[in-house]
N, CA, C and O atoms as a Tripos MOL2 file, in Angstrom:
@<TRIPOS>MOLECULE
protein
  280   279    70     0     0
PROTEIN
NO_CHARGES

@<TRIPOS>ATOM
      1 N           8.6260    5.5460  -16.5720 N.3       1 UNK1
      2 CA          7.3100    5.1480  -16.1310 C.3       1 UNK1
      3 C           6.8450    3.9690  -16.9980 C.2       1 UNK1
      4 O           7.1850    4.0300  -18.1800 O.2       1 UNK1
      5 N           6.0050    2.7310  -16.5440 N.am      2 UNK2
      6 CA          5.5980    1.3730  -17.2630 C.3       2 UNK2
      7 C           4.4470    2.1510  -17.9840 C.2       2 UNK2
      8 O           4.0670    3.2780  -17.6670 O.2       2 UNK2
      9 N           3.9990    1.4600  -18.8990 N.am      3 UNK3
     10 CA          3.0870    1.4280  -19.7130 C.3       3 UNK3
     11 C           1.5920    1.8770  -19.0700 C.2       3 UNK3
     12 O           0.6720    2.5960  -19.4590 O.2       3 UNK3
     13 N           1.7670    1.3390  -18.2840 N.am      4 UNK4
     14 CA          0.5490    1.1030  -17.3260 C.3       4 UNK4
     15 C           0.3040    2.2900  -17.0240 C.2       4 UNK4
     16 O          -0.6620    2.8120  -17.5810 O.2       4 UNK4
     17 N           1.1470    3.1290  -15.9960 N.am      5 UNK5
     18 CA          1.4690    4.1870  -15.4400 C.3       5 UNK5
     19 C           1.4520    5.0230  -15.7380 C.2       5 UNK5
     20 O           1.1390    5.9210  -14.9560 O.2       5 UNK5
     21 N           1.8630    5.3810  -17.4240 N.am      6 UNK6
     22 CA          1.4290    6.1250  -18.9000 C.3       6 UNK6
     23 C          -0.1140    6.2710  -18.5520 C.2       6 UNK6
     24 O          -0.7500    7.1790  -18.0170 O.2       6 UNK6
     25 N          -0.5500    4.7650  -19.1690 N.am      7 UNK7
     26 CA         -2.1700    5.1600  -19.2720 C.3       7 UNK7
     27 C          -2.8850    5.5640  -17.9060 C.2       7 UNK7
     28 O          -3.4960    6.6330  -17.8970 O.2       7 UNK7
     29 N          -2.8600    4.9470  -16.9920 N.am      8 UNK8
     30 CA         -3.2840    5.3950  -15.9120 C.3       8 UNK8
     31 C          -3.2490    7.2350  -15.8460 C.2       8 UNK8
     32 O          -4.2770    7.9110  -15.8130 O.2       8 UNK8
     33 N          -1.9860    7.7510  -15.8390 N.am      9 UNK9
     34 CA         -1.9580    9.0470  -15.8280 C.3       9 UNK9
     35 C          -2.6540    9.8400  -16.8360 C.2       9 UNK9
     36 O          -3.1880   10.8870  -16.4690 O.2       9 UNK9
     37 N          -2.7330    9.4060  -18.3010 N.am     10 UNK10
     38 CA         -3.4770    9.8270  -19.4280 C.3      10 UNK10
     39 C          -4.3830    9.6620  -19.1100 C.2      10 UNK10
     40 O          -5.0810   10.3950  -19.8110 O.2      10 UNK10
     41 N          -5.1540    9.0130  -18.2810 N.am     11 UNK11
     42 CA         -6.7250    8.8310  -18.2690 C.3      11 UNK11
     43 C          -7.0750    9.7900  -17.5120 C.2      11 UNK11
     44 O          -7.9340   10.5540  -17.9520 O.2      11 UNK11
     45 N          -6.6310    9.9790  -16.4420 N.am     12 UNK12
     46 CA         -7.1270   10.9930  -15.6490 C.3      12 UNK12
     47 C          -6.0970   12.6860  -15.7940 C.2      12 UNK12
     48 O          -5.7070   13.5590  -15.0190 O.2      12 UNK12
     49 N          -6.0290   12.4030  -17.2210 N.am     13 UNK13
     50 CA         -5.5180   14.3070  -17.8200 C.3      13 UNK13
     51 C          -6.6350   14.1950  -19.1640 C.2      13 UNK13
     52 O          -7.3630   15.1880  -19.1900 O.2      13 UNK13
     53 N          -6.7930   13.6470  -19.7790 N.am     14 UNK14
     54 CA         -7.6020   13.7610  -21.1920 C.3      14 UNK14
     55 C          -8.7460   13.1520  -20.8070 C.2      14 UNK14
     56 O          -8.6940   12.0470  -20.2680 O.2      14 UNK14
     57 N          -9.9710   13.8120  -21.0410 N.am     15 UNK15
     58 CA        -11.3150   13.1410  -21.2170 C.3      15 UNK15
     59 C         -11.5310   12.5320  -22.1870 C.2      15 UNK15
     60 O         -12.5060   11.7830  -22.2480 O.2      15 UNK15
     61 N         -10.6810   12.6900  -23.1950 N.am     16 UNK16
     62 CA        -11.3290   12.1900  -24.8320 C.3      16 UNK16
     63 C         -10.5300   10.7760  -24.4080 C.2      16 UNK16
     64 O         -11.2290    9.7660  -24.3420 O.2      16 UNK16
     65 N          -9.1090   10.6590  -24.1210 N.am     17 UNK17
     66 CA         -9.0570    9.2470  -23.8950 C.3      17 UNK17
     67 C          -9.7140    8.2370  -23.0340 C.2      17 UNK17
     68 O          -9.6290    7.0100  -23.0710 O.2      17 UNK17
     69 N         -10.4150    9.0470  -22.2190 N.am     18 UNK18
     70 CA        -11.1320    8.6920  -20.6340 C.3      18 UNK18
     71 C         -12.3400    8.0320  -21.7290 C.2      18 UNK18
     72 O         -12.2340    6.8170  -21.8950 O.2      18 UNK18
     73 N         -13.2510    8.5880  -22.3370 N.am     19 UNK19
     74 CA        -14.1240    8.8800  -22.9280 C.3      19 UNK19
     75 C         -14.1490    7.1470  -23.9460 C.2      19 UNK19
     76 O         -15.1010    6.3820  -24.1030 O.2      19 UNK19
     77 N         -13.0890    7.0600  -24.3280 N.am     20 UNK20
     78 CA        -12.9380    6.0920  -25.8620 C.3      20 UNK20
     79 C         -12.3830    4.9320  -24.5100 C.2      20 UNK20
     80 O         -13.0450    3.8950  -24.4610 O.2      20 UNK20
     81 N         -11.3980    5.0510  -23.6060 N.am     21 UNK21
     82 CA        -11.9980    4.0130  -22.4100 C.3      21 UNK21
     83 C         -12.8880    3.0730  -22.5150 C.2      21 UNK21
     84 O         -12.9790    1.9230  -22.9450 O.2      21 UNK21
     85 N         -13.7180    4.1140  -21.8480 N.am     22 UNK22
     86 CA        -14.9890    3.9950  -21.3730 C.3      22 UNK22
     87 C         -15.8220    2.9550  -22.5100 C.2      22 UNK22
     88 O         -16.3280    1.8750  -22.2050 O.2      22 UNK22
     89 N         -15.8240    3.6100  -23.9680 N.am     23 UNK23
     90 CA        -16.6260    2.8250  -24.4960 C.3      23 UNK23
     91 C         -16.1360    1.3770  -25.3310 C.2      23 UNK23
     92 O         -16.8640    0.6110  -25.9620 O.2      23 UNK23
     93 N         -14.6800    1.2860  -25.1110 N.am     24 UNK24
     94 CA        -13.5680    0.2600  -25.1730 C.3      24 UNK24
     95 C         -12.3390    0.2410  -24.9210 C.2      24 UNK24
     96 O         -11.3140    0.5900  -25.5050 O.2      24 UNK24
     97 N         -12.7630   -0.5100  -23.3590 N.am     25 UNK25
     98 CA        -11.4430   -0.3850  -22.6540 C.3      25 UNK25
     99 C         -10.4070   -1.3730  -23.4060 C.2      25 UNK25
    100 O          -9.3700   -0.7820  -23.7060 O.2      25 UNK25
    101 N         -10.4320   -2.5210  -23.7220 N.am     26 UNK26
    102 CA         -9.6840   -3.1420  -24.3690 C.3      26 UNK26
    103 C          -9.0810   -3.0980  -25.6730 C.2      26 UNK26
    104 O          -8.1060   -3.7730  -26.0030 O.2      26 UNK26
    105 N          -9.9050   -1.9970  -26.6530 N.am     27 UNK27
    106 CA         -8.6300   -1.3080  -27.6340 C.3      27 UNK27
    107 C          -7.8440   -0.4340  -27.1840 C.2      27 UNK27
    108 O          -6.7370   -0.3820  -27.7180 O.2      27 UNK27
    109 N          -8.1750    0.5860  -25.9970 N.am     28 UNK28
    110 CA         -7.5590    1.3780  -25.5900 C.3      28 UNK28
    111 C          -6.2080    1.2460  -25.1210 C.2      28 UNK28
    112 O          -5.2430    1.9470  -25.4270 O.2      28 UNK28
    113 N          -6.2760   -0.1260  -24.0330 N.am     29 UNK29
    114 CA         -5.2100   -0.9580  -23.5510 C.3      29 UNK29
    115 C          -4.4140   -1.4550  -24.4140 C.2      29 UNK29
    116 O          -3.1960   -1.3840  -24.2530 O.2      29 UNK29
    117 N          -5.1130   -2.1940  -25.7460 N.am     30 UNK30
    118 CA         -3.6870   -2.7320  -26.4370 C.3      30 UNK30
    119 C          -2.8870   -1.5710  -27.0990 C.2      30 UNK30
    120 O          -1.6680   -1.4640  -27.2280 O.2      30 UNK30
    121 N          -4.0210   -0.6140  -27.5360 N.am     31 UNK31
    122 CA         -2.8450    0.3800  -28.2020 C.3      31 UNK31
    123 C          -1.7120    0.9900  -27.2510 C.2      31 UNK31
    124 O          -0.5610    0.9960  -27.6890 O.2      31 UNK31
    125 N          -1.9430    1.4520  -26.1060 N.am     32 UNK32
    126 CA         -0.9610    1.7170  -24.8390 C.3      32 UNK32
    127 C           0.0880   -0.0690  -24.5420 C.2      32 UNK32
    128 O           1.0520   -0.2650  -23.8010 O.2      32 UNK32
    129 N          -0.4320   -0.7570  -25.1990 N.am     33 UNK33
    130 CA          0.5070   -1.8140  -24.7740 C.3      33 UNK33
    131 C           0.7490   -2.7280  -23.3970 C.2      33 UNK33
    132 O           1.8050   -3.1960  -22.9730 O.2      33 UNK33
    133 N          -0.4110   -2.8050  -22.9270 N.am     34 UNK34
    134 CA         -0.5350   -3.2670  -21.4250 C.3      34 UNK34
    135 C          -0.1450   -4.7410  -21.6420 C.2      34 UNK34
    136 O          -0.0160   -5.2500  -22.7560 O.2      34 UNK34
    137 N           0.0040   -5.2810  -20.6430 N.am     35 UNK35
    138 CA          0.0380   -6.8240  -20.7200 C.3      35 UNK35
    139 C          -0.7390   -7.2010  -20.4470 C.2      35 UNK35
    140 O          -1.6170   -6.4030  -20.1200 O.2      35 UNK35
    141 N          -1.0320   -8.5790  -20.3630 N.am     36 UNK36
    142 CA         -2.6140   -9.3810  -19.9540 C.3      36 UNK36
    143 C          -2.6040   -9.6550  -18.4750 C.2      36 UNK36
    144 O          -3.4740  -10.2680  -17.8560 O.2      36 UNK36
    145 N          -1.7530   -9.2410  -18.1000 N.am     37 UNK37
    146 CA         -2.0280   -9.2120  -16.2840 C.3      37 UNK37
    147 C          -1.8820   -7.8240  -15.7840 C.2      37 UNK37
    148 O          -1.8770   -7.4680  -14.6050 O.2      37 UNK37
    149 N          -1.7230   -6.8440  -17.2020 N.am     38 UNK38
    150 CA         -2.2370   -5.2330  -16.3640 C.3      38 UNK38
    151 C          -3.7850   -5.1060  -16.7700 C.2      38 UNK38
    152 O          -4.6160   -4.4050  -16.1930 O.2      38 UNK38
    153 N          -4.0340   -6.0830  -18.0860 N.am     39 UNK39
    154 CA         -5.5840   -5.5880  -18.4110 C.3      39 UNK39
    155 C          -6.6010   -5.9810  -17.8290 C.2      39 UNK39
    156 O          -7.7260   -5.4810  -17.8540 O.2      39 UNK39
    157 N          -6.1440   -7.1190  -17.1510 N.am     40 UNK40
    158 CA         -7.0870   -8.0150  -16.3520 C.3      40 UNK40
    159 C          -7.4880   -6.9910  -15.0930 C.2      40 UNK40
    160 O          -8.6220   -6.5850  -14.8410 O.2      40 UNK40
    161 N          -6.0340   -6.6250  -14.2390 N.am     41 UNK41
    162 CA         -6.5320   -5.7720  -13.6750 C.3      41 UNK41
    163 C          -6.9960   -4.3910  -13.4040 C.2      41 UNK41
    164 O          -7.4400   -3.9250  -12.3540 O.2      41 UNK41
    165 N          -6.8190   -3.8640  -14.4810 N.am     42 UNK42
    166 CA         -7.4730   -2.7490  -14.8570 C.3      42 UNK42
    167 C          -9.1400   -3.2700  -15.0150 C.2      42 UNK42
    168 O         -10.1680   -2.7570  -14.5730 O.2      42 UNK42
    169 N          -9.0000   -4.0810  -15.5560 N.am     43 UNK43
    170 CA        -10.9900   -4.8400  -16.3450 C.3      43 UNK43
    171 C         -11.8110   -4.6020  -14.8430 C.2      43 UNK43
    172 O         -12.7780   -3.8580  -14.6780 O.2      43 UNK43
    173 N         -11.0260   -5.5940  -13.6290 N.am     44 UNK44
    174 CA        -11.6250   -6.0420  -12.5840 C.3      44 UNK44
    175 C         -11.5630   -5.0110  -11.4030 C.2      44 UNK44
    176 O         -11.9050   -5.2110  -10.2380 O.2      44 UNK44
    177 N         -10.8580   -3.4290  -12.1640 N.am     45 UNK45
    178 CA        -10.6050   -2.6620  -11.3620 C.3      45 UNK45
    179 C         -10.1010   -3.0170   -9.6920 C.2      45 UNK45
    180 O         -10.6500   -2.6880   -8.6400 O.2      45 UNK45
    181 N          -8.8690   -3.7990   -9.9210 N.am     46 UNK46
    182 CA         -7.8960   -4.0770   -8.6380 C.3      46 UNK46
    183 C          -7.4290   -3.1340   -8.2320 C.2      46 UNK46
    184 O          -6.2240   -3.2880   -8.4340 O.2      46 UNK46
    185 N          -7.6040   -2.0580   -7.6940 N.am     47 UNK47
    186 CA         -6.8000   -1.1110   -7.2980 C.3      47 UNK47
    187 C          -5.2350   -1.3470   -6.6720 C.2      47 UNK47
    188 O          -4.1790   -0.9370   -7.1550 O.2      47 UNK47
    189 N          -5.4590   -2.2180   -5.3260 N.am     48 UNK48
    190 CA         -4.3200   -2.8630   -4.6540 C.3      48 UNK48
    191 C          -3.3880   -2.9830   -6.0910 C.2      48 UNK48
    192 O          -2.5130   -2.1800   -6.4140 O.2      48 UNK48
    193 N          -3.8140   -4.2170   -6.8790 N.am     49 UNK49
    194 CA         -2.7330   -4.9680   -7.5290 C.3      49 UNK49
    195 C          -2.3470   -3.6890   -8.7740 C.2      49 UNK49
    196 O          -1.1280   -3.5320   -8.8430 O.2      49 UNK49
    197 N          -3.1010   -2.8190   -9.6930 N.am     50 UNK50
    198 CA         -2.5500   -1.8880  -10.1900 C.3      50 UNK50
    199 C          -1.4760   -0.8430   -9.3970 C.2      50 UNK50
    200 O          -0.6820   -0.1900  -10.0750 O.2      50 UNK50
    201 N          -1.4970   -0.7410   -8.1440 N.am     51 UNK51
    202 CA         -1.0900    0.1970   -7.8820 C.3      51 UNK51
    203 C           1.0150   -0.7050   -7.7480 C.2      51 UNK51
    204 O           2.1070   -0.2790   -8.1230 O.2      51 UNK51
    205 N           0.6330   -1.8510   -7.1200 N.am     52 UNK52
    206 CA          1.9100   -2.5310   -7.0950 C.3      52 UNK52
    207 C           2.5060   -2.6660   -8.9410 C.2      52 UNK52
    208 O           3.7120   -2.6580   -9.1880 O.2      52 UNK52
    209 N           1.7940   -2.7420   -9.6920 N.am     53 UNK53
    210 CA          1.9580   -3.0360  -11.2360 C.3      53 UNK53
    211 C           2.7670   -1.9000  -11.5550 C.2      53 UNK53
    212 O           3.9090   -1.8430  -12.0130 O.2      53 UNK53
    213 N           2.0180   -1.0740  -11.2510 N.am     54 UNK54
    214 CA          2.4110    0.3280  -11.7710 C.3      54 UNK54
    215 C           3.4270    1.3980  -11.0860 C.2      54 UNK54
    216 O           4.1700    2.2540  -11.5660 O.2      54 UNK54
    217 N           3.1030    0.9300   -9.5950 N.am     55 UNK55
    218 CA          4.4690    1.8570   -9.0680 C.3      55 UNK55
    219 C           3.7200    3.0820   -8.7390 C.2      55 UNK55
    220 O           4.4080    3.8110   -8.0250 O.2      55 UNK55
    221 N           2.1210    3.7550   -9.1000 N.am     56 UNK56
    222 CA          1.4740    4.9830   -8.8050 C.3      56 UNK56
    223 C           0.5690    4.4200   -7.5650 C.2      56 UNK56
    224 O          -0.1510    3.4230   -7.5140 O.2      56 UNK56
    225 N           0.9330    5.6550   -6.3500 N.am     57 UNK57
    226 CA          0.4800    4.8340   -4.9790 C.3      57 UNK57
    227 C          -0.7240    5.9030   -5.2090 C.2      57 UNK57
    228 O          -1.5960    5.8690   -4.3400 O.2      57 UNK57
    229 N          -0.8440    6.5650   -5.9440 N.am     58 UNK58
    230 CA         -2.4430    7.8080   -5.6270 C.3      58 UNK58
    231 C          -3.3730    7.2140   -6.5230 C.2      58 UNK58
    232 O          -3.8520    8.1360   -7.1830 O.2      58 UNK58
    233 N          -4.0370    5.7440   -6.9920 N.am     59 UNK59
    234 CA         -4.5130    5.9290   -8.0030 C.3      59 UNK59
    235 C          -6.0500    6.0420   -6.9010 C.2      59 UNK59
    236 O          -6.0510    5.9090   -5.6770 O.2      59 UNK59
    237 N          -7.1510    6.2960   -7.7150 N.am     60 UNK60
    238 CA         -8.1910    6.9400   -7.6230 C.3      60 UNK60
    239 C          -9.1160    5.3430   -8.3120 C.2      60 UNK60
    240 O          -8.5650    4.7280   -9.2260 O.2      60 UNK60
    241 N         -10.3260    4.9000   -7.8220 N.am     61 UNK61
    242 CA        -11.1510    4.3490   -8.7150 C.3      61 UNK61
    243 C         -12.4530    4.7520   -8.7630 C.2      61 UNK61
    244 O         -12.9640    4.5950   -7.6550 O.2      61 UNK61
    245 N         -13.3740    5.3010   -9.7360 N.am     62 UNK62
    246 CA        -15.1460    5.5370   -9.5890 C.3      62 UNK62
    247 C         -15.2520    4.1120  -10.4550 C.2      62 UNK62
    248 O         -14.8970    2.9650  -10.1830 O.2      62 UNK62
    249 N         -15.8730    4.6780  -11.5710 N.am     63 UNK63
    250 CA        -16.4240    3.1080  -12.7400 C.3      63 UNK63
    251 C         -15.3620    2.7960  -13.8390 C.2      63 UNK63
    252 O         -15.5670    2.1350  -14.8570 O.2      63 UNK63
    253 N         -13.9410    3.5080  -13.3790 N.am     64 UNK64
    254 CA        -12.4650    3.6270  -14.0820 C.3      64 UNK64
    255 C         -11.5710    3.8700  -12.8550 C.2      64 UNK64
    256 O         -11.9480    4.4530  -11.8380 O.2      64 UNK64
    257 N         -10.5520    3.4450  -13.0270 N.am     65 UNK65
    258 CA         -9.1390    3.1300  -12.4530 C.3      65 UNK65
    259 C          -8.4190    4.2400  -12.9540 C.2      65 UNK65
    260 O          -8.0190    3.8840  -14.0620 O.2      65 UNK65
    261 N          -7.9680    5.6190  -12.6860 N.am     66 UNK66
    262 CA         -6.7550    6.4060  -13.1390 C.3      66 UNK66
    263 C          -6.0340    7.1500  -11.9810 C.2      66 UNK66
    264 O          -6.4280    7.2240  -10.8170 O.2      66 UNK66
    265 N          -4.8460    7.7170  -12.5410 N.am     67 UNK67
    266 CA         -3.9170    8.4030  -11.6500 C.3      67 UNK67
    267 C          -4.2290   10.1490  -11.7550 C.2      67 UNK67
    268 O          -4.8200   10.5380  -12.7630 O.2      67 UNK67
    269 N          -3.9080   10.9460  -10.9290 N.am     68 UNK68
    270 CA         -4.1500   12.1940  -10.5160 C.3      68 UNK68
    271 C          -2.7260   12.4320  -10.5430 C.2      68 UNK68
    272 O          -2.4020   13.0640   -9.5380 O.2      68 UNK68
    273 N          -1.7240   12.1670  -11.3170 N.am     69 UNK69
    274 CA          0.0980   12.1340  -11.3210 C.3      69 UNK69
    275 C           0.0390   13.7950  -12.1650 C.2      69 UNK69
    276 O          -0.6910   14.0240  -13.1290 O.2      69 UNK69
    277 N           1.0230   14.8520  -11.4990 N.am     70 UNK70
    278 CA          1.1420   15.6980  -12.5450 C.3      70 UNK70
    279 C           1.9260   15.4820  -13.7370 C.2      70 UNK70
    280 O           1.9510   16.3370  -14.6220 O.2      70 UNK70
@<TRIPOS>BOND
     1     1     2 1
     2     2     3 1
     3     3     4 2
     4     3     5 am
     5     5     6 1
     6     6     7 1
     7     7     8 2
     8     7     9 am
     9     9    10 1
    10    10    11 1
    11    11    12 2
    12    11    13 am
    13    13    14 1
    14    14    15 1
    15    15    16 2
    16    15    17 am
    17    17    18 1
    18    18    19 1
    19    19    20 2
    20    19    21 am
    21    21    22 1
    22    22    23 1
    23    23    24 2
    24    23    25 am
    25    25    26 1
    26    26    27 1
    27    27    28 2
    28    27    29 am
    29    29    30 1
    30    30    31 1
    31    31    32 2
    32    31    33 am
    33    33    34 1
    34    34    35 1
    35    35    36 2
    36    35    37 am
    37    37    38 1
    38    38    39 1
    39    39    40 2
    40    39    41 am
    41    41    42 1
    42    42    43 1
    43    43    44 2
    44    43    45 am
    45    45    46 1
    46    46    47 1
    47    47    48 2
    48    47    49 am
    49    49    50 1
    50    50    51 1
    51    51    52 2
    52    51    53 am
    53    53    54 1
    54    54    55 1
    55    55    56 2
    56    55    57 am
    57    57    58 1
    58    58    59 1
    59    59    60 2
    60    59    61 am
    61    61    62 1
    62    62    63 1
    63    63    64 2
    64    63    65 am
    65    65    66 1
    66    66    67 1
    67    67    68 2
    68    67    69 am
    69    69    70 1
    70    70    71 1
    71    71    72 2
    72    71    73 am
    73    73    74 1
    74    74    75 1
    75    75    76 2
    76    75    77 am
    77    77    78 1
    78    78    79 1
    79    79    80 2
    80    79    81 am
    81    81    82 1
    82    82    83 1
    83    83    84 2
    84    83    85 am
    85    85    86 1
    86    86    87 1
    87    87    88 2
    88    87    89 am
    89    89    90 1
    90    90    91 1
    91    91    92 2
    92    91    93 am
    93    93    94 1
    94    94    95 1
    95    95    96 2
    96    95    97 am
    97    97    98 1
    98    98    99 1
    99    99   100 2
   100    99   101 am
   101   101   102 1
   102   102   103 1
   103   103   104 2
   104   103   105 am
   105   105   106 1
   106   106   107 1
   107   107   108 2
   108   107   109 am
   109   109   110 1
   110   110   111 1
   111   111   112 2
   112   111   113 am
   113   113   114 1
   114   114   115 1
   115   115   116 2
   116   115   117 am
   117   117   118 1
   118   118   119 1
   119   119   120 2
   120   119   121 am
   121   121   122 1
   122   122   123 1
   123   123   124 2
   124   123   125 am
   125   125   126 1
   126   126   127 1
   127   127   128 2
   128   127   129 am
   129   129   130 1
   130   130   131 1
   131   131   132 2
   132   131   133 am
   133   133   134 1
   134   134   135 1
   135   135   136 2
   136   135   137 am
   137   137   138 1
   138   138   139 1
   139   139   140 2
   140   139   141 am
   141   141   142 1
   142   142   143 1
   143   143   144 2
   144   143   145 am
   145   145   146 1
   146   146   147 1
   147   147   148 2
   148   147   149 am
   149   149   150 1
   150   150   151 1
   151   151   152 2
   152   151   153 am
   153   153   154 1
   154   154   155 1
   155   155   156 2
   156   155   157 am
   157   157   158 1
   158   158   159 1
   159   159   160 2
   160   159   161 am
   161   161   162 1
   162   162   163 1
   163   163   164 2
   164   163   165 am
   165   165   166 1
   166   166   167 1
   167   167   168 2
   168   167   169 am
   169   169   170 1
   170   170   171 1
   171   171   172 2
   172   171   173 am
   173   173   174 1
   174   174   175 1
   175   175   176 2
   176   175   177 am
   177   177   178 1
   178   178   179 1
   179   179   180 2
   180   179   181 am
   181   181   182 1
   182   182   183 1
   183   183   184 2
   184   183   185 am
   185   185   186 1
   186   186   187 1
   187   187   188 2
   188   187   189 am
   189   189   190 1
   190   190   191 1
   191   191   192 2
   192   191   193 am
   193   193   194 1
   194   194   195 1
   195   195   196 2
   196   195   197 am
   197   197   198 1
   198   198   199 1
   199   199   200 2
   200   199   201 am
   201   201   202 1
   202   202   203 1
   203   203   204 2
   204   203   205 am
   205   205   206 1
   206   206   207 1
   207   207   208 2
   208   207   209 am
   209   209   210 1
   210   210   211 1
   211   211   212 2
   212   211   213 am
   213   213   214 1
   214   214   215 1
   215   215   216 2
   216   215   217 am
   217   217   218 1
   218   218   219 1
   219   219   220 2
   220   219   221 am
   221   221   222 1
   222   222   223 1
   223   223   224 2
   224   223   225 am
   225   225   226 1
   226   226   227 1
   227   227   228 2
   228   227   229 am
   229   229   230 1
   230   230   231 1
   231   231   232 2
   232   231   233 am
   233   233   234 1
   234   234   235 1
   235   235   236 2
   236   235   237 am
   237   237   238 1
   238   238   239 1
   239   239   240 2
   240   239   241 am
   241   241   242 1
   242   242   243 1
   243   243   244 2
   244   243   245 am
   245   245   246 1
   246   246   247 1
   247   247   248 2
   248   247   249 am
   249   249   250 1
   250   250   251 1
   251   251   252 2
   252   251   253 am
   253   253   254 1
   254   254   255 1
   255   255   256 2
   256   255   257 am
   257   257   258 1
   258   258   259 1
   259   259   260 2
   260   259   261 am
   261   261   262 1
   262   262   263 1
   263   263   264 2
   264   263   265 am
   265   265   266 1
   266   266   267 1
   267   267   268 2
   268   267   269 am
   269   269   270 1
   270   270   271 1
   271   271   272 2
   272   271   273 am
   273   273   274 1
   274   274   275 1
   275   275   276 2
   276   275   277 am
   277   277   278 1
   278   278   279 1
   279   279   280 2
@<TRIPOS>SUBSTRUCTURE
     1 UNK1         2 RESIDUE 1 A UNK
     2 UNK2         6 RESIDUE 1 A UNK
     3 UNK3        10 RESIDUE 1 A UNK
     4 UNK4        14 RESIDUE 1 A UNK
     5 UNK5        18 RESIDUE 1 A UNK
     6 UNK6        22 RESIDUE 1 A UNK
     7 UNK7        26 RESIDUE 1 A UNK
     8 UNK8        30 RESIDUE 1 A UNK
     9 UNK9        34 RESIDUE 1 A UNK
    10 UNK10       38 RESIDUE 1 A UNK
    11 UNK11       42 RESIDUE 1 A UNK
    12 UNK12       46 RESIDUE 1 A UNK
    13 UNK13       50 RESIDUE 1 A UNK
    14 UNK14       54 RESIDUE 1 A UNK
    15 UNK15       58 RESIDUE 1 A UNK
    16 UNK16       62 RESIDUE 1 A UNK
    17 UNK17       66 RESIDUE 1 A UNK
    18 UNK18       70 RESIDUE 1 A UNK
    19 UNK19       74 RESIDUE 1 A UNK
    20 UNK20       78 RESIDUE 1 A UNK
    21 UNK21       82 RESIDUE 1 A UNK
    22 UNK22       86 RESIDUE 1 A UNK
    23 UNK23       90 RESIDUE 1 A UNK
    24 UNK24       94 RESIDUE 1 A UNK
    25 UNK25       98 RESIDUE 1 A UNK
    26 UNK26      102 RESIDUE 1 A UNK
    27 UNK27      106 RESIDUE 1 A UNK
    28 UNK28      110 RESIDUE 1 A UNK
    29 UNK29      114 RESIDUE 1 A UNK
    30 UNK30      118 RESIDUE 1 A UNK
    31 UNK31      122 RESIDUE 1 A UNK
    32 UNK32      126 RESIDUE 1 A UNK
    33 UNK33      130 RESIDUE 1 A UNK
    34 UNK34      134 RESIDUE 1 A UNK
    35 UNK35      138 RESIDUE 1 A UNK
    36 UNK36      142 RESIDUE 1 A UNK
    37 UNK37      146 RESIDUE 1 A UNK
    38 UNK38      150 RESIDUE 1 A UNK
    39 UNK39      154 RESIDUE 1 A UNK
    40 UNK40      158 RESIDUE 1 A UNK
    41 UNK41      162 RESIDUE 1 A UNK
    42 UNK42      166 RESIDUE 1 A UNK
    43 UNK43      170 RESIDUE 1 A UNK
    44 UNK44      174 RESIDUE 1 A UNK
    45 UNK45      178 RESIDUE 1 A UNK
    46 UNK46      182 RESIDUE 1 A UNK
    47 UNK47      186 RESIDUE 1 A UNK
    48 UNK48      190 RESIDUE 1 A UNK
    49 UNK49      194 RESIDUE 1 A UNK
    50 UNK50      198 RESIDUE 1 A UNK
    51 UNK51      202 RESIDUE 1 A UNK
    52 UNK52      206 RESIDUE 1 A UNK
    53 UNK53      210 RESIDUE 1 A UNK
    54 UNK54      214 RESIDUE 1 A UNK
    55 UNK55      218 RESIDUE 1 A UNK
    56 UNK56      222 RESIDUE 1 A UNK
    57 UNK57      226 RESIDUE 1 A UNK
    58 UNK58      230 RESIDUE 1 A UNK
    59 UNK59      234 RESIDUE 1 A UNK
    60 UNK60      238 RESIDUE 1 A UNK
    61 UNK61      242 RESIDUE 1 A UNK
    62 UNK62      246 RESIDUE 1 A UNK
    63 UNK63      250 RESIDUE 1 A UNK
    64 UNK64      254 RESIDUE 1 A UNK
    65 UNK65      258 RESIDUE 1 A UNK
    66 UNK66      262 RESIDUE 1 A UNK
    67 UNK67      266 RESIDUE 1 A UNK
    68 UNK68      270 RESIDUE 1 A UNK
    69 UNK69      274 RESIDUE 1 A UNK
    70 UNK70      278 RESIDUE 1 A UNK
């Protein structure tokens, strides 16, 4: 699974990472290791283009972008 696909799925299993997200998405991302054309679209919440990035066709968006992956 890409990096992406990692966090995506971690976000929507842990609230505490959901949570530290939320109040900085962009440390969150570099520590998971995203690239600057997964963070962009994660930022601008692209659903379409994350979902091609990532390879997860269920992702979900409210005021965050995550996967529902078991």
């Amino acid at each position: 699974m890409s990096k992406l696909a990692d966090l995506l799925v971690e976000l929507g299993k842990h609230g505490n990472l959901y949570e530290r997200y939320r109040q900085d998405p962009e440390q969150v991302m570099r520590e998971h290791g995203l690239s600057d054309e997964e963070m962009a679209a994660m930022l601008a919440k692209d659903v379409e283009k994350l979902k091609r990035l990532s390879g997860l066709d269920n992702l979900r968006s409210n005021d965050s972008v995550h996967s529902h992956e078991p």
